[in-house]
KEROKOL-957775 format. One line per field, with one value per atom (N, C-alpha, C, O, CB): chain; residue in three letters; residue number from 1; x, y, z; atom name. Coordinates in steps of 0.1 Angstrom, whole numbers, plus 5000, padded with zeros to 4 digits. Last residue first. Glycine has a CB too. Example, Ala and Ser with C-alpha at 12.3 -4.5 7.8 and 13.67 -1.06 7.14 Angstrom:
2
ch = A/A/A/A/A/A/A/A/A/A
aa = Ser/Ser/Ser/Ser/Ser/Ala/Ala/Ala/Ala/Ala
i = 2/2/2/2/2/1/1/1/1/1
c1 = 5128/5137/5129/5134/5141/5132/5123/5132/5142/5113
c2 = 4978/4989/5000/5011/4994/4943/4955/4967/4967/4955
c3 = 5071/5071/5079/5080/5057/5078/5078/5078/5085/5090
at = N/CA/C/O/CB/N/CA/C/O/CB
//
This chain:
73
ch = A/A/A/A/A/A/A/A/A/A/A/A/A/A/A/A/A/A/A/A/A/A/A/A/A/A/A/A/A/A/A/A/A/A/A/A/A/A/A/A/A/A/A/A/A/A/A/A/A/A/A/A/A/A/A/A/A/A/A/A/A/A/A/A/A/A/A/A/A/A/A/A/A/A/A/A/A/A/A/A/A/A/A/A/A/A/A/A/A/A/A/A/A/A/A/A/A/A/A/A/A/A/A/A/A/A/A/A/A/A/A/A/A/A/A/A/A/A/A/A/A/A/A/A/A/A/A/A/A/A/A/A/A/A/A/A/A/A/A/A/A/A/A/A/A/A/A/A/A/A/A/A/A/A/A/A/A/A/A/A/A/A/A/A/A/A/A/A/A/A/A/A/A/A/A/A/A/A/A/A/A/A/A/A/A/A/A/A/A/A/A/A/A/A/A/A/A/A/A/A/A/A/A/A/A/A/A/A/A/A/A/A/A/A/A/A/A/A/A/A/A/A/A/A/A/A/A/A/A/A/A/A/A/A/A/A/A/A/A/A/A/A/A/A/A/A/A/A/A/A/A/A/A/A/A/A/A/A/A/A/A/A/A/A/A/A/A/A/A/A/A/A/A/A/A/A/A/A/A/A/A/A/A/A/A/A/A/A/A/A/A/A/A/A/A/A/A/A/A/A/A/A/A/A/A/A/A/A/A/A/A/A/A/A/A/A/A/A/A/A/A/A/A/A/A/A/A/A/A/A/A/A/A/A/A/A/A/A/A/A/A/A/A/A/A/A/A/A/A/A/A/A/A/A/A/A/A/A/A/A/A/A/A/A/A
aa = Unk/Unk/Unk/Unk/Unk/Unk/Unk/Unk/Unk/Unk/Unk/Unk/Unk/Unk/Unk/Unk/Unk/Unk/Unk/Unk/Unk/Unk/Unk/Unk/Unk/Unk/Unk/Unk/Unk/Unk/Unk/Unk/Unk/Unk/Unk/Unk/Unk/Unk/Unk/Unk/Unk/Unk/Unk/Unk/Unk/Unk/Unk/Unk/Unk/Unk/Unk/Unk/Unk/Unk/Unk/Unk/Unk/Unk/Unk/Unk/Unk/Unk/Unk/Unk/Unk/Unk/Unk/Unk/Unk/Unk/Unk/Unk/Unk/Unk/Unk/Unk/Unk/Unk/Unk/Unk/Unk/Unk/Unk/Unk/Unk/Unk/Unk/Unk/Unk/Unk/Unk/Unk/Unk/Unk/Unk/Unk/Unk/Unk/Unk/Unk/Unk/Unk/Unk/Unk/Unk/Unk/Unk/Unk/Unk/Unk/Unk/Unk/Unk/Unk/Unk/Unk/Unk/Unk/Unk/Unk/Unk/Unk/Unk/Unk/Unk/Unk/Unk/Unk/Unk/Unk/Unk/Unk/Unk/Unk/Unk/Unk/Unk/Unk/Unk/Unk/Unk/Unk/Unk/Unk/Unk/Unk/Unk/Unk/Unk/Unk/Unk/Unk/Unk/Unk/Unk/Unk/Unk/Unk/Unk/Unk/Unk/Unk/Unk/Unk/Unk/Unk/Unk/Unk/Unk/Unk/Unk/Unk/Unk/Unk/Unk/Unk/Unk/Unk/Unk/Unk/Unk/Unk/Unk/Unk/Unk/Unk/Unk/Unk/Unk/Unk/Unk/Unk/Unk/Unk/Unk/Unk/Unk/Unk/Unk/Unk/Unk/Unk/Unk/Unk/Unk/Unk/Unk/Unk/Unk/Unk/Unk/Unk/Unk/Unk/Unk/Unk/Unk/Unk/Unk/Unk/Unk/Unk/Unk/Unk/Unk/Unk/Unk/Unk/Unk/Unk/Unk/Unk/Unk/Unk/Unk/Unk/Unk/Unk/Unk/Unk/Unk/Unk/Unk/Unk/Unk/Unk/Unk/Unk/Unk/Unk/Unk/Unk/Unk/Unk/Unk/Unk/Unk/Unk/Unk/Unk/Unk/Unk/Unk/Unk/Unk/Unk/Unk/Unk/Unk/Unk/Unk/Unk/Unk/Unk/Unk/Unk/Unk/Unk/Unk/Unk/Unk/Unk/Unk/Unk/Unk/Unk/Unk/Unk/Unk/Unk/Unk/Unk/Unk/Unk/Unk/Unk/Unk/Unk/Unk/Unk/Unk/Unk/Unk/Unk/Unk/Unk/Unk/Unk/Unk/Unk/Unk/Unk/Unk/Unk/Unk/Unk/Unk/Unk/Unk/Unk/Unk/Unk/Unk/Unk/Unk/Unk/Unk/Unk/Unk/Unk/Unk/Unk/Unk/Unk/Unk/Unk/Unk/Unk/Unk/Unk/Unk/Unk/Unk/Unk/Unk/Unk/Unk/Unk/Unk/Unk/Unk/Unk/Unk/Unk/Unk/Unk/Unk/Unk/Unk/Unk/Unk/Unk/Unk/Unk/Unk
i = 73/73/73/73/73/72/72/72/72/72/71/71/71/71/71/70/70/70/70/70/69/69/69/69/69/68/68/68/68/68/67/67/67/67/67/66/66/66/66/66/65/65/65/65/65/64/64/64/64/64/63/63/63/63/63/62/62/62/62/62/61/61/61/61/61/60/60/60/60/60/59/59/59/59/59/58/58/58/58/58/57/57/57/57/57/56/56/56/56/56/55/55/55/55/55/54/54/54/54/54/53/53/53/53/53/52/52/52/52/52/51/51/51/51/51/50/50/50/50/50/49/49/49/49/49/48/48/48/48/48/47/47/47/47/47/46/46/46/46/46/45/45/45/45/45/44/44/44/44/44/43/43/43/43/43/42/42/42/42/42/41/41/41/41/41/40/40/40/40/40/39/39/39/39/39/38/38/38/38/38/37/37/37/37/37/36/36/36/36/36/35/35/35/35/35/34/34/34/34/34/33/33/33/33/33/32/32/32/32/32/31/31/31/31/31/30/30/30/30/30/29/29/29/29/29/28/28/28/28/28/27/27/27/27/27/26/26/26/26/26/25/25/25/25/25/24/24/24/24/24/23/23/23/23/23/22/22/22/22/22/21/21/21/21/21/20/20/20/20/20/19/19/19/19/19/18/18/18/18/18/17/17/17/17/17/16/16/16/16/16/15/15/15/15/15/14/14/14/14/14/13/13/13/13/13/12/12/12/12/12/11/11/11/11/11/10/10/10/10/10/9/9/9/9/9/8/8/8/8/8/7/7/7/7/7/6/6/6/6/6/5/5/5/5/5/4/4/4/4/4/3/3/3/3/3/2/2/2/2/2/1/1/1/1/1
c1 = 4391/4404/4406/4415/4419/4372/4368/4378/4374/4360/4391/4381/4377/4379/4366/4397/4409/4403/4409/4420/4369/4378/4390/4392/4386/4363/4359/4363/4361/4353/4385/4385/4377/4380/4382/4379/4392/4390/4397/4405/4353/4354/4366/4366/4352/4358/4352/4353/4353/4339/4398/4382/4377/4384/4376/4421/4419/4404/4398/4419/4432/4438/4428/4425/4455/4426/4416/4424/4418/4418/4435/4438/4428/4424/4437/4440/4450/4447/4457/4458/4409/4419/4432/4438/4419/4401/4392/4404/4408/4384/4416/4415/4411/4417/4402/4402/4420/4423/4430/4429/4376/4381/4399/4405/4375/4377/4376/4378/4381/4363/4387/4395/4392/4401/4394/4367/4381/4386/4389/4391/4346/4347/4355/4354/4343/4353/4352/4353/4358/4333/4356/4366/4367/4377/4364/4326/4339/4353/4359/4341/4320/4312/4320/4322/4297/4331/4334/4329/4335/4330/4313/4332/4335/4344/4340/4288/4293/4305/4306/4287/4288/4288/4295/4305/4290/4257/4277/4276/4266/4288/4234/4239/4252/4256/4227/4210/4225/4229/4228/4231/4179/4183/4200/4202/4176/4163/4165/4176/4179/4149/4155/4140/4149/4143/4132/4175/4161/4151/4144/4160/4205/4196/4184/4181/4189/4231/4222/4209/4208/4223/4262/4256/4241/4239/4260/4300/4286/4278/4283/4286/4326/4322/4307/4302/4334/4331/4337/4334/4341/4332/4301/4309/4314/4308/4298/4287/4294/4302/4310/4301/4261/4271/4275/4266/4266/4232/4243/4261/4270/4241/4222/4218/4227/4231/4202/4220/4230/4227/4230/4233/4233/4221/4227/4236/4196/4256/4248/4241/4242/4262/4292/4279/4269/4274/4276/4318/4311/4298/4293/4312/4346/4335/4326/4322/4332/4371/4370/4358/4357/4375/4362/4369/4372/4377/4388/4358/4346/4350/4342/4347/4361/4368/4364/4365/4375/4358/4349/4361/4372/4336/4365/4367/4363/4363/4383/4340/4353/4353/4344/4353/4323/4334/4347/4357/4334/4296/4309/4318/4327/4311/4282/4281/4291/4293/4270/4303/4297/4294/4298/4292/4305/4314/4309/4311/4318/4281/4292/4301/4306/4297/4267/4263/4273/4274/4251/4273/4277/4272/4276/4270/4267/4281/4283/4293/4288
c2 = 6823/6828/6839/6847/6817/6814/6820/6826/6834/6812/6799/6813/6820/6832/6810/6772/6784/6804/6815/6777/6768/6768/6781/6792/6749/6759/6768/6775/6787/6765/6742/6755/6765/6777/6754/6721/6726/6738/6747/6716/6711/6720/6728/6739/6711/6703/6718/6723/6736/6719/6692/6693/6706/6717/6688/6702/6708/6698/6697/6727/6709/6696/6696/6684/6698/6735/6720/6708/6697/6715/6758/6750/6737/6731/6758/6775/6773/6762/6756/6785/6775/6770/6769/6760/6775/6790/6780/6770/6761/6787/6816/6805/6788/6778/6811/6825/6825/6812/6802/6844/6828/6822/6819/6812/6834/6847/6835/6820/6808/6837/6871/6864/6850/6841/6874/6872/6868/6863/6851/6879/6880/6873/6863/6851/6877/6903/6895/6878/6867/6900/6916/6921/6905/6898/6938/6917/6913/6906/6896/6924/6931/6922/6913/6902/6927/6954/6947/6934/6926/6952/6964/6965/6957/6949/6979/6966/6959/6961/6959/6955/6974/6976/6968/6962/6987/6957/6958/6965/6963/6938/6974/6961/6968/6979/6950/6985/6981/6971/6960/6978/6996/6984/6987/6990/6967/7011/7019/7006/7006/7026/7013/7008/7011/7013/6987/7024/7023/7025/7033/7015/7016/7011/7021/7026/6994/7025/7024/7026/7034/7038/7006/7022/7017/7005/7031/6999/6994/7008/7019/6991/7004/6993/6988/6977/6977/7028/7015/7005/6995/7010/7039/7042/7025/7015/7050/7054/7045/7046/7056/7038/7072/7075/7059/7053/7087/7071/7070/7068/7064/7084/7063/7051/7054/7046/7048/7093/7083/7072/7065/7082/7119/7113/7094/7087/7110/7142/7137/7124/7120/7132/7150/7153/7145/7141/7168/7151/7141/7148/7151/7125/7173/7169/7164/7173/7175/7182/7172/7162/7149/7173/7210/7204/7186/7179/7216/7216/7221/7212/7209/7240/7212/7209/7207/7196/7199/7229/7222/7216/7220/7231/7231/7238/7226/7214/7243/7234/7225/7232/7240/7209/7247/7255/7241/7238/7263/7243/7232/7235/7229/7220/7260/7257/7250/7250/7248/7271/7275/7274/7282/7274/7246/7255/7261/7257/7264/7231/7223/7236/7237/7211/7250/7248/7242/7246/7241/7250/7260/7256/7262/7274/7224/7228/7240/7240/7230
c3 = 5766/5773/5763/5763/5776/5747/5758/5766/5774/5765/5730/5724/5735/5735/5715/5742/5739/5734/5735/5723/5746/5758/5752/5756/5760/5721/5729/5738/5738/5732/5714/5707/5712/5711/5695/5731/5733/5724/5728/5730/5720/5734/5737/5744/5747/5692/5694/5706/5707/5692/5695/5695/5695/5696/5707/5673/5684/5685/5674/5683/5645/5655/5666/5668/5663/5638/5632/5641/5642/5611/5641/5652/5654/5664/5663/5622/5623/5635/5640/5624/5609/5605/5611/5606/5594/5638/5628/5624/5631/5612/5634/5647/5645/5650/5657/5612/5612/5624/5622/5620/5618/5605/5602/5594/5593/5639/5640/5626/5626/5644/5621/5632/5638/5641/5644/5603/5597/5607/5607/5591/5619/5615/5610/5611/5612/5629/5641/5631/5634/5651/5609/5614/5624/5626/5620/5602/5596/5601/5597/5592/5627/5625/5615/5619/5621/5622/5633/5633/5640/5643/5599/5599/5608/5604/5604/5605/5601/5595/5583/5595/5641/5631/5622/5625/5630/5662/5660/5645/5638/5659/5681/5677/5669/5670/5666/5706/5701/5693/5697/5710/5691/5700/5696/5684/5697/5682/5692/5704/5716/5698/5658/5670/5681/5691/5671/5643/5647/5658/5663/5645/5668/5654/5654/5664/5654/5675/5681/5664/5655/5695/5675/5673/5676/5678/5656/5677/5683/5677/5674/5703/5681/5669/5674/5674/5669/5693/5698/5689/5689/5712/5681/5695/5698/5703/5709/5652/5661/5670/5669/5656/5636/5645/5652/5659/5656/5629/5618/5624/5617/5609/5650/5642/5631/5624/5638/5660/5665/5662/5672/5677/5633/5647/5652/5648/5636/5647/5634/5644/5655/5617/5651/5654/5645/5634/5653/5670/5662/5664/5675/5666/5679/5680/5672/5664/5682/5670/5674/5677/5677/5681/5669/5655/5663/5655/5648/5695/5682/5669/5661/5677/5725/5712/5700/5694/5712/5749/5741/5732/5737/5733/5785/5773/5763/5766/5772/5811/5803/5794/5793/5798/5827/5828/5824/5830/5845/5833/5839/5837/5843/5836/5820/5838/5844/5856/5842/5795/5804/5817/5825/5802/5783/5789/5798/5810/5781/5784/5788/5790/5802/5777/5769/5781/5790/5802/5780/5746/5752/5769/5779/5745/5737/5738/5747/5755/5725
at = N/CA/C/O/CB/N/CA/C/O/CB/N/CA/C/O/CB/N/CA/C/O/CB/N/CA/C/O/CB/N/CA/C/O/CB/N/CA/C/O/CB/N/CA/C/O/CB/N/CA/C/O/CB/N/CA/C/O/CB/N/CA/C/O/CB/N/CA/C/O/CB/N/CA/C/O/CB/N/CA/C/O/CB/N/CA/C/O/CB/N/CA/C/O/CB/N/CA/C/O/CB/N/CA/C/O/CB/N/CA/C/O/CB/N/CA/C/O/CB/N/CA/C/O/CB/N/CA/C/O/CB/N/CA/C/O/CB/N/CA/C/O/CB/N/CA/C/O/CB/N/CA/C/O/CB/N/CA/C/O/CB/N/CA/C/O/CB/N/CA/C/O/CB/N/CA/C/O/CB/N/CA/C/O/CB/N/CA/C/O/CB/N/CA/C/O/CB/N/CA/C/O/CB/N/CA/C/O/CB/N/CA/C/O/CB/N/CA/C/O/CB/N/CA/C/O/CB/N/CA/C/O/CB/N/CA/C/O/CB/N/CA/C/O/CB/N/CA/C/O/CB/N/CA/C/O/CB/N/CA/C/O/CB/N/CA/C/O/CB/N/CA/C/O/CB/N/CA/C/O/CB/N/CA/C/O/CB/N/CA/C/O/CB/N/CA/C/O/CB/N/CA/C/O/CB/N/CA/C/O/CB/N/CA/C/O/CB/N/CA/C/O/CB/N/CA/C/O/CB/N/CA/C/O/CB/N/CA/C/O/CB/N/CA/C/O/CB/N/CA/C/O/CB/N/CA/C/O/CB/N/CA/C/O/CB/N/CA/C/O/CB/N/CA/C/O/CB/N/CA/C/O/CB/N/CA/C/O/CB/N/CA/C/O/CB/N/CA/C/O/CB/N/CA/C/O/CB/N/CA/C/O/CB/N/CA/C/O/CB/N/CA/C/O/CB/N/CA/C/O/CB/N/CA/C/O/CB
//
């Protein structure tokens, strides 16, 4: 942090700032595992879930390609 003031002369925002290691930390609904690979957090992974589960049922008229089709737009 001090360094960011300092050489680059931004001002910090100490009470805004996230700290703590980054397999515990999320960015956007994503965080960095372990072994060090990206994968989704499970809130989003939920979240992603219901939504297709909403799409699912409201558009059973539909073939599977026409639901692909409408999922990919």
């Amino acid at each position: 942090m001090a360094l960011i003031a300092k050489h680059l002369r931004l001002e910090v925002n100490a009470t805004k700032r996230g700290t703590g290691r980054p397999r515990e930390r999320k960015f956007l609904g994503f965080r960095i595992n372990p072994q060090g690979q990206i994968e989704a957090v499970p809130p989003s992974v939920e979240r992603f879930k219901t939504k297709v589960r909403e799409l699912w049922r409201s558009r059973q008229s539909q073939t599977s390609e026409e639901l692909r089709d409408t999922w990919r737009a």
